[in-house]
C-alpha positions as CSV (number, residue, x, y, z in Angstrom):
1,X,-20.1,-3.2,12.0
2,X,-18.8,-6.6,11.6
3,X,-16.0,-7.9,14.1
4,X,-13.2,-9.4,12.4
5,X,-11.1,-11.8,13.6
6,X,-8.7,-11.0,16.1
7,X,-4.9,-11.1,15.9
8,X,-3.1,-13.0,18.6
9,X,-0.4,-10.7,19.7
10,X,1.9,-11.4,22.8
11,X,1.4,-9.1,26.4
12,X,3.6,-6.3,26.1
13,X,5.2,-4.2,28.8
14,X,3.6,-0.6,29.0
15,X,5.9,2.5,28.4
16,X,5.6,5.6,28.9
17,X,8.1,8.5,27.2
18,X,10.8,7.0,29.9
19,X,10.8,3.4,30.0
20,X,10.8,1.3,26.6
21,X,8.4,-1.3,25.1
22,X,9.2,-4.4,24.4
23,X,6.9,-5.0,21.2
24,X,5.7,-8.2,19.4
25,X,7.5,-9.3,16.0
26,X,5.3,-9.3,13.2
27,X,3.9,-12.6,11.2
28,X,3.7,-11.6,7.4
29,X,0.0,-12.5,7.7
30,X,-1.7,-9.5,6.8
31,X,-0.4,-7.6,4.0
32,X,-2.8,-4.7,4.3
33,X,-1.9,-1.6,5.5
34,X,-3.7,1.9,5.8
35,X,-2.2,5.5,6.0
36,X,-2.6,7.5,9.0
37,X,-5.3,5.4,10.8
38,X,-3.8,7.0,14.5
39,X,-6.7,9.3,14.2
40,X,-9.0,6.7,15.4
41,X,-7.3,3.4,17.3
42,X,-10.8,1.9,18.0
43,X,-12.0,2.0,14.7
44,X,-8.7,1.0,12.8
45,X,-8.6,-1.8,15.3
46,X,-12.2,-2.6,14.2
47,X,-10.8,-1.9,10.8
48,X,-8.1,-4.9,11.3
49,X,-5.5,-3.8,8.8
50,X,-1.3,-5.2,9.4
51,X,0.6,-2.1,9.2
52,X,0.0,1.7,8.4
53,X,2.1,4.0,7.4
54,X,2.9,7.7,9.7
55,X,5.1,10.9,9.2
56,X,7.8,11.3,10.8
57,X,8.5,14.8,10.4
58,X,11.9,15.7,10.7
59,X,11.0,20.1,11.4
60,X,9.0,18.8,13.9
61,X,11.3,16.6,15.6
62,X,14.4,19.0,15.6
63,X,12.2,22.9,14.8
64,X,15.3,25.1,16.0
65,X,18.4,23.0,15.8
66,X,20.5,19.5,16.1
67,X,20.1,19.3,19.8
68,X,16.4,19.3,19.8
69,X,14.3,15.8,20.1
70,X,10.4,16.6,20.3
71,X,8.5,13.3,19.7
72,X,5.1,14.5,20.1
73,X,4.3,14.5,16.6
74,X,4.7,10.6,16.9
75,X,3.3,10.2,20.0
76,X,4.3,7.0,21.7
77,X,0.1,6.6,22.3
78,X,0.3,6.0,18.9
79,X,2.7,3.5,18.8
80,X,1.8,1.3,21.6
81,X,-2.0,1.7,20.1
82,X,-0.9,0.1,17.2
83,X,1.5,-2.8,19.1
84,X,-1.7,-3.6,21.0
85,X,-3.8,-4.2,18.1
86,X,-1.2,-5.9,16.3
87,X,-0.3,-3.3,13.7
88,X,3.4,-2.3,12.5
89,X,3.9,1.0,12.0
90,X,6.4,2.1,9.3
91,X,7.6,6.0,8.9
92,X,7.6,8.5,5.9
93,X,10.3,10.3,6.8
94,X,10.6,14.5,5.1
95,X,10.2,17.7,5.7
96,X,13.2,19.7,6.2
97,X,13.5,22.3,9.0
98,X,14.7,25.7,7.6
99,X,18.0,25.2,10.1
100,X,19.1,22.4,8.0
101,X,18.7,23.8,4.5
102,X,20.0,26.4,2.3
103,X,17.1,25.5,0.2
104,X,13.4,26.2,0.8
105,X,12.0,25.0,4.4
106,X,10.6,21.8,4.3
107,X,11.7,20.9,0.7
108,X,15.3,21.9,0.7
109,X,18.0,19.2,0.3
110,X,19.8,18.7,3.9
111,X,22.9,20.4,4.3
112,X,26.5,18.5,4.9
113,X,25.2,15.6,2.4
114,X,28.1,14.9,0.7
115,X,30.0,14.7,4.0
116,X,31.0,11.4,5.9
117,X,28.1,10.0,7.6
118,X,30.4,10.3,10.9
119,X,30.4,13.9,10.5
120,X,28.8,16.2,13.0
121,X,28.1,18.4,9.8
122,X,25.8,15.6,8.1
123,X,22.7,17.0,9.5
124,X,20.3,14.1,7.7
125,X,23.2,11.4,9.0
126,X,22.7,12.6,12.2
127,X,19.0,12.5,12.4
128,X,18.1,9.5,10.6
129,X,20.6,7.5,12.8
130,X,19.3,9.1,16.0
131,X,15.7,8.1,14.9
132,X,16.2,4.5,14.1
133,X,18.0,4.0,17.5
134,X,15.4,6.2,19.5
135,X,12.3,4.8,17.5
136,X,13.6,1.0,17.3
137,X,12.8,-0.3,21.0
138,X,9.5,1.6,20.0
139,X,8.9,-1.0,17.4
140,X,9.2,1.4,14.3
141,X,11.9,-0.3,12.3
142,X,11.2,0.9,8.5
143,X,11.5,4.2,7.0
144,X,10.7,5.2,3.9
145,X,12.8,8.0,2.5
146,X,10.7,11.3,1.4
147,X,7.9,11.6,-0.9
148,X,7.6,11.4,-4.7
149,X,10.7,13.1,-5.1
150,X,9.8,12.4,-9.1
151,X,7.8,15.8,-9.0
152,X,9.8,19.1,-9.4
153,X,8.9,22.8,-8.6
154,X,5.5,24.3,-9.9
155,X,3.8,21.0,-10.0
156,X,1.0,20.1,-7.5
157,X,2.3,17.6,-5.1
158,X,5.8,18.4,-5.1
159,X,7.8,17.9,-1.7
160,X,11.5,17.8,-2.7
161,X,13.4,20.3,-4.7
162,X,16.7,18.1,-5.5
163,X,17.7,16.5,-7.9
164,X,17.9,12.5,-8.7
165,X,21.8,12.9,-7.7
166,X,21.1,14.4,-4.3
167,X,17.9,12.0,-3.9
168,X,20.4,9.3,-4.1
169,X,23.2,10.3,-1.8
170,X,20.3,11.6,0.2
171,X,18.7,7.3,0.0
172,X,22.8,6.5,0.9
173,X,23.3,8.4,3.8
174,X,19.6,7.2,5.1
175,X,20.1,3.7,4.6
176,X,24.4,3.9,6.4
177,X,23.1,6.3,9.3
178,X,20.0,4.1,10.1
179,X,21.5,0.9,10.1
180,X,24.4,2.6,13.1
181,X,21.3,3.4,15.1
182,X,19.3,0.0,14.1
183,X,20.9,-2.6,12.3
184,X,17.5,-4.0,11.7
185,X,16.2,-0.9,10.0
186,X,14.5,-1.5,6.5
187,X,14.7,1.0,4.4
188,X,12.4,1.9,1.6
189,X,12.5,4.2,-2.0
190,X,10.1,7.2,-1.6
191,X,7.0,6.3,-3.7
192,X,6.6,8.0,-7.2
193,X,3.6,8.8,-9.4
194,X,4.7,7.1,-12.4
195,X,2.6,9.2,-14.4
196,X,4.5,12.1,-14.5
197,X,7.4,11.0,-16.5
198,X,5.4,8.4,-18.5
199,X,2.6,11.1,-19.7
200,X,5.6,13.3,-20.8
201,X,7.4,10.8,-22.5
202,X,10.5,10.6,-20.5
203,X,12.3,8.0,-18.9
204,X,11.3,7.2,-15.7
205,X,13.2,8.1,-12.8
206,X,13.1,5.1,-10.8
207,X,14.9,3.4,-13.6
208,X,17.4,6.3,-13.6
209,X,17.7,6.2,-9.9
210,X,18.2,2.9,-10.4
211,X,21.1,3.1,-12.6
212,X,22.8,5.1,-10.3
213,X,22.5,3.1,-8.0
214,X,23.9,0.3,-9.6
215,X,27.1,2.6,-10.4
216,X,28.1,2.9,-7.3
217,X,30.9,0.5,-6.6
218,X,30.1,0.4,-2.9
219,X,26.1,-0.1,-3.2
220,X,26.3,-3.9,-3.5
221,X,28.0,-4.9,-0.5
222,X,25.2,-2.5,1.0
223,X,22.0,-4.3,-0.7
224,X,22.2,-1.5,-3.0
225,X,20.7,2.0,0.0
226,X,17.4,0.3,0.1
227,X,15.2,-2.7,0.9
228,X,11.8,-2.3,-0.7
229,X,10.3,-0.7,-3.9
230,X,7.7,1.5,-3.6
231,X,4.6,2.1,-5.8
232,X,1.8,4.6,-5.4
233,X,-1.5,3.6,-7.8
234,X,-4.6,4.8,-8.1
235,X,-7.9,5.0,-10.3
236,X,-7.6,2.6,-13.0
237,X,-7.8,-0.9,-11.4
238,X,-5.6,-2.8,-14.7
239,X,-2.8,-0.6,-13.5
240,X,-1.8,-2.7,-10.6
241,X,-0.3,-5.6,-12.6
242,X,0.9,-3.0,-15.0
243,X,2.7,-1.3,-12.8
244,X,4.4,-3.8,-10.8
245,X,5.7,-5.3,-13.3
246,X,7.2,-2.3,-14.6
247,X,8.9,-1.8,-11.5
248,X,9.9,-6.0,-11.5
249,X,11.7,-5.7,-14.6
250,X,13.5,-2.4,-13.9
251,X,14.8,-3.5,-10.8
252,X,15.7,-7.2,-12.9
253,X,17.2,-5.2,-15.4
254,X,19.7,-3.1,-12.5
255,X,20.3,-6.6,-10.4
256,X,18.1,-5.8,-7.8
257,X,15.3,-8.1,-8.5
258,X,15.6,-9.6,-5.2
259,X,13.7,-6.5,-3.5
260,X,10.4,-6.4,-2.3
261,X,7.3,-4.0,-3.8
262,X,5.2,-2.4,-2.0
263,X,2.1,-0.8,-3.1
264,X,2.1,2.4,-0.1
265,X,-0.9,4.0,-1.9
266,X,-3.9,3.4,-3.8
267,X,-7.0,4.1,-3.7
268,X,-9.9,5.4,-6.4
269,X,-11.2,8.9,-4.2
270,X,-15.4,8.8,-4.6
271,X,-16.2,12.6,-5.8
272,X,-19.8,11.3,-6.8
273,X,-20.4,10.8,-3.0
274,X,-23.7,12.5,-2.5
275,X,-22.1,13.3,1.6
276,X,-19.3,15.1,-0.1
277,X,-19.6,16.3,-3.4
278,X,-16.2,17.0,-5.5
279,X,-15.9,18.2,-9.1
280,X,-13.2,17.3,-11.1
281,X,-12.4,16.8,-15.1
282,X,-11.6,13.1,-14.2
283,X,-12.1,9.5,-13.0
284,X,-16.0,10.0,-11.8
285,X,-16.4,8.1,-9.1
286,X,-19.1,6.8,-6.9
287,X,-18.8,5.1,-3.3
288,X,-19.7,1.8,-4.5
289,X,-17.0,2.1,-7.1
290,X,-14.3,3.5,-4.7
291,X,-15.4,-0.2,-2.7
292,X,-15.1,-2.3,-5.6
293,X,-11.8,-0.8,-6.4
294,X,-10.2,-1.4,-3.1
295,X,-11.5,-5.1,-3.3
296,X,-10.2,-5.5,-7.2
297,X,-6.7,-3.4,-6.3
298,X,-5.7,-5.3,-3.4
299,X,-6.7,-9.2,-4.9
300,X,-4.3,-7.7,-8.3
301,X,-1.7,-6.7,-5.7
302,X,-1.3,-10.2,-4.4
303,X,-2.0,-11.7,-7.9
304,X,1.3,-9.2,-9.0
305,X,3.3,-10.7,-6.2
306,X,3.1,-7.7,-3.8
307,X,4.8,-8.0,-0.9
308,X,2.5,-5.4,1.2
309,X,-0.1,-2.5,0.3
310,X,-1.9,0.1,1.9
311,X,-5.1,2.3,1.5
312,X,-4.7,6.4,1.2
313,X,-6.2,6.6,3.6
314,X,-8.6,6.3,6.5
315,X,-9.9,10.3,6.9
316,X,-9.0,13.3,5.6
317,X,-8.9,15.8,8.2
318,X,-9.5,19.6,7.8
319,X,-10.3,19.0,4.5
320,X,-12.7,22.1,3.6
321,X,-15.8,21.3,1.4
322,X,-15.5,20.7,-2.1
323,X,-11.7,19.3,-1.5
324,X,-10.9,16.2,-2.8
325,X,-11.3,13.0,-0.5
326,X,-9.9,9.8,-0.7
327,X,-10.5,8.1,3.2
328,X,-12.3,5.4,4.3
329,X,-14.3,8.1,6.2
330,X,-16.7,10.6,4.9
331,X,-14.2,13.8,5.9
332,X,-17.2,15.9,8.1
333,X,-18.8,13.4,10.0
334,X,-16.0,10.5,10.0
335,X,-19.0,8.2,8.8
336,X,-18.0,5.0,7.3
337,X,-17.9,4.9,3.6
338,X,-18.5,1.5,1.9
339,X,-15.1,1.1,0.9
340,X,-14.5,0.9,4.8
341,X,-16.6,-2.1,5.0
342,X,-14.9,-3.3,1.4
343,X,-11.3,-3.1,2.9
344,X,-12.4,-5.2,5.9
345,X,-14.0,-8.2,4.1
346,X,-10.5,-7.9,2.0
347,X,-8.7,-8.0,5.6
348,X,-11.0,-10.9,7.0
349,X,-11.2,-12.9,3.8
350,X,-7.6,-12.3,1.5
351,X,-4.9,-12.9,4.4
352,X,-2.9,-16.0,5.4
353,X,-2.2,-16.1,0.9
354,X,0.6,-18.9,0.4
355,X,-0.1,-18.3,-3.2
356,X,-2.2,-16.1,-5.7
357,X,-2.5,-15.7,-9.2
358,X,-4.6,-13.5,-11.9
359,X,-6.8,-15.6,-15.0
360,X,-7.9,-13.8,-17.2
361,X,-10.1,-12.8,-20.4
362,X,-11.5,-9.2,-22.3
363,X,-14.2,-9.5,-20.0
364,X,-13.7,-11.0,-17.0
365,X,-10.8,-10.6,-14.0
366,X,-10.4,-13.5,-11.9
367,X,-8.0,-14.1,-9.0
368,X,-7.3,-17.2,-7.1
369,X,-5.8,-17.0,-3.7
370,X,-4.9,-20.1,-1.9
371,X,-4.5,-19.5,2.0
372,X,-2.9,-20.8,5.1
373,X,-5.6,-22.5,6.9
374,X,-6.3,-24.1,3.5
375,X,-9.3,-22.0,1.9
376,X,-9.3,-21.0,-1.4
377,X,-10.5,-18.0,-2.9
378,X,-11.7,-16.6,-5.6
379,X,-11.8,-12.9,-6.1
380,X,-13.8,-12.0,-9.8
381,X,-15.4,-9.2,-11.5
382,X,-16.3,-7.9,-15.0
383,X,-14.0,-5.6,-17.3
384,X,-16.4,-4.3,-19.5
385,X,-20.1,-3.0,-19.2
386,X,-21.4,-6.3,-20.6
387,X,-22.6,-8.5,-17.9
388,X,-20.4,-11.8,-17.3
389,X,-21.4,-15.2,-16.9
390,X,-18.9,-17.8,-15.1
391,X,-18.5,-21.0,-13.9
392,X,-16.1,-21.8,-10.7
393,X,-15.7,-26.2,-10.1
394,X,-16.8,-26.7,-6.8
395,X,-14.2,-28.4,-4.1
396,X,-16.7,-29.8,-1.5
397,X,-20.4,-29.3,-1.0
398,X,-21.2,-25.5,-0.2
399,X,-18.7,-22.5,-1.1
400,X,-19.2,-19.1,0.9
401,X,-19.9,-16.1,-1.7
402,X,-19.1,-12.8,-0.2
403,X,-20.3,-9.4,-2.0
404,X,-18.3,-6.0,-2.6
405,X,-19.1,-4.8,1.1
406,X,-18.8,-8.2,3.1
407,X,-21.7,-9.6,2.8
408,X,-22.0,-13.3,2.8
409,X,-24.4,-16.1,1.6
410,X,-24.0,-19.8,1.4
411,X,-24.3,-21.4,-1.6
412,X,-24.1,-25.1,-3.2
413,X,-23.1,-26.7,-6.3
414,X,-25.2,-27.5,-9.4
415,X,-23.7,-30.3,-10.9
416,X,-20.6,-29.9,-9.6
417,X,-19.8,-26.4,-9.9
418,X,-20.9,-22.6,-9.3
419,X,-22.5,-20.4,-11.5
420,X,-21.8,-16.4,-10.8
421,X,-23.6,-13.5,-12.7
422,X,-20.8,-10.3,-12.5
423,X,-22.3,-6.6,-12.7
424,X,-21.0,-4.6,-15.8
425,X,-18.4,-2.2,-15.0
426,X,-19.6,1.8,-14.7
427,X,-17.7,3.4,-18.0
428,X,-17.4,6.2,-19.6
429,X,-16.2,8.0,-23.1
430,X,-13.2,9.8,-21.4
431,X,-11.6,7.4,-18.9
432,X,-13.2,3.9,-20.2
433,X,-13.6,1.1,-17.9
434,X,-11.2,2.4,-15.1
435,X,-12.8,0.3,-12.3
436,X,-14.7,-3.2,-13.0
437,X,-18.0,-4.2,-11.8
438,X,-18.9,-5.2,-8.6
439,X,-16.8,-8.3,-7.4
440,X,-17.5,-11.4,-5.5
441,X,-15.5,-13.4,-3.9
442,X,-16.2,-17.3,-3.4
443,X,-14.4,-19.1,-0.9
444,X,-14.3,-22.6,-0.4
445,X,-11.7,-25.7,0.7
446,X,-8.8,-25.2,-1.3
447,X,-8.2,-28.1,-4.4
448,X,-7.5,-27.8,-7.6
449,X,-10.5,-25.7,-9.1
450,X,-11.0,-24.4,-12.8
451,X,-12.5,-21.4,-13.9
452,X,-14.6,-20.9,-17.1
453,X,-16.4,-17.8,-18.8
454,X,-19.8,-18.8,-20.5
455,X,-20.7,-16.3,-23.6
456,X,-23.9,-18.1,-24.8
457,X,-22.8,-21.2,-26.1
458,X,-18.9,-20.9,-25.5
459,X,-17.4,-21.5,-22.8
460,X,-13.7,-19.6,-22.2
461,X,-11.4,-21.5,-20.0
462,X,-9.7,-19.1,-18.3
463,X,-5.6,-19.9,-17.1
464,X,-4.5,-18.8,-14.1
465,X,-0.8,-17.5,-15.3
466,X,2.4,-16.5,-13.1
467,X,1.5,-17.7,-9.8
468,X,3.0,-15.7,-6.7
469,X,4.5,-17.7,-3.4
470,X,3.6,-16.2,-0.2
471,X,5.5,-17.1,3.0
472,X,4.0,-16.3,6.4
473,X,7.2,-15.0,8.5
């Protein structure tokens, strides 16, 4: 496996469960995140991702009652792991325990809600301020509040039974109670699917959560319960800018447009992988297709102005055969899948952006990224199942050209520019053109540089529109 280049992260003091860390700040530099990586510290160090995303289960951290505080199911290992490979770590925090609940265990909406957040009786005050203030010298300052709390009863995936009323007071009291225990705490909406109001017809409920929000004459002075906007995505790679903008407007439309987005899942799960077969009515899906979509997803996450994303996820464990699988890993023998190799090219060669943008066409996707350590990038692939032909102006004498899986070639200039074939996309009558053809990326010293697609004798200009600023904090 490649090595990537290494993060420069400061000494740190080692901790065990009795004497606290003190942990390095994070840059902003890289944006890419994966879920649950823990499993495997060498290889997600190997991996080189900037953050990744844990449960923080709140049955397992108080099982029997308020007095309990088990932290082995975030074991400090973890977290000091992840400090010393330069990786934030930021909590999903759910699960109810049956103590806490006059609903069902584990989904049941937290008893004493409506109460003060001073009250002993506020059992979801009192945890999520004790967890911020226990988990903060730990270096765990965000929290994202439950799980697509969009899906109800009866419905595969659903975690929450409440209701968009009790989801909100539920956001209040999480975002009051963590800031007592941390007043740096970040706080983040639960991801939703998106899907499942839209394909219904019905409003979506982060713009009715929204509104709520917005109605509350306290929420302003208190940036409104939350910090960042979370999106989950996955299959159809035109989605990304789709969906982000969705969520950009809505929050514009409440006057919250000030607040980050973060894309906490996406993925495109390969059940045409011969190592682990899965059959399913929908999105067909090969390994070299799961890689091309993690390299199109994340350049269309920064080309949407995202602040951060992350990969579901690195392995699925337990999984038994013929269960679906989205990780990194094949699920049995924790082989690498070329989307591992995909997400680490994006990793090596997509972070340091100070600015990125999308161009363009029916055919063609192309994303420039400009970067820190002035590089410029890039990232483009066919829509369609034609073959595209285009032309990128060259800014010196060689460019580096850098394939689906991380592969890279040296190539010069013909007349003062580059000419790239692109794959056709793999499509289908049922889902079209979900996920474009193979990209490639082309780096070279950042200047202005156009873009053109060539169909026979035309040749397409292709604009780069809304372009995204990136700081490096």
């Amino acid at each position: 496996m490649r090595r990537v280049l290494p993060l420069m992260i400061a000494l740190i003091t080692l901790f065990t469960l009795s004497v606290q860390a003190q942990y390095t700040p994070r840059d902003g530099a890289n944006r890419f995140g994966i879920v649950e990586g823990f499993w495997m510290p060498e290889l997600i160090c190997e991996l080189g991702v900037g953050w990744e995303r844990i449960i923080f289960d709140w049955a397992q951290h108080q099982p029997t009652g308020p007095d309990d505080w088990y932290t082995l199911n975030v074991d400090d290992r973890w977290l000091k792991a992840a400090n010393d490979c330069g990786r934030e770590v930021v909590a999903i925090v759910k699960n109810t325990p049956a103590w806490a609940t006059d609903g069902l265990p584990g989904a049941g909406v937290p008893r004493g809600l409506d109460l003060p957040i001073d009250d002993p009786a506020n059992l979801w005050a009192n945890f999520m301020r004790r967890a911020a203030a226990y988990y903060a010298p730990r270096g765990v300052h965000r929290f994202i509040i439950l799980n697509e709390p969009d899906i109800e009863l009866g419905t595969f995936g659903f975690e929450f039974e409440g209701d968009l009323e009790q989801y909100y007071r539920l956001l209040k009291v999480s975002y009051l109670a963590a800031k007592q225990g941390n007043p740096t705490a970040v706080i983040h909406l639960a991801g939703t699917t998106y899907w499942h109001d839209a394909n219904k017809g019905e409003r979506l409920y982060m713009d009715r959560l929204l509104e709520r929000i917005a109605q509350d004459p306290d929420a302003a002075e208190s940036g409104y319960y939350f910090d960042v906007y979370s999106l989950h995505i996955y299959f159809r790679t035109e989605t990304i800018p789709q969906l982000v903008q969705i969520a950009r407007d809505l929050l514009t439309r409440h006057g919250m447009g000030d607040k980050a987005i973060w894309i906490n899942e996406f993925n495109a799960s390969p059940n045409r992988d011969p190592a682990w077969p899965v059959e399913r009515p929908q999105f067909q899906v090969t390994p070299d297709q799961q890689a091309s979509f993690i390299v199109q997803a994340s350049a269309l996450a920064l080309a949407s102005g995202v602040e951060r994303m992350a990969v579901y996820k690195l392995w699925d464990q337990n999984l038994p055969p013929g269960a679906e699988s989205f990780g990194l890993l094949v699920p049995d023998t924790q082989v690498p899948r070329p989307a591992f190799y995909a997400y680490q090219s994006v990793i090596e060669h997509l972070s340091g952006v100070t600015s990125a943008g999308l161009a363009a066409s029916d055919r063609v996707d192309a994303v420039r990224i400009d970067h820190q350590d002035g590089r410029q990038t890039w990232v483009v692939w066919a829509k369609t199942e034609q073959t595209a032909e285009i032309s990128i102006a060259a800014t010196g004498d060689k460019a580096y050209l850098i394939d689906s899986i991380g592969g890279m070639q040296v190539i010069r200039p013909q007349a003062g520019r580059y000419g790239l074939t692109l794959s056709g996309a793999i499509c289908d009558e049922q889902d079209g053109c979900a996920i474009g053809g193979r990209p490639l990326m082309l780096v070279q010293a950042s200047a202005t540089s156009d873009l053109v697609e060539i169909r026979g004798d035309q040749t397409i200009p292709l604009t780069v529109g809304t372009v995204y600023p990136y700081s490096i904090r």
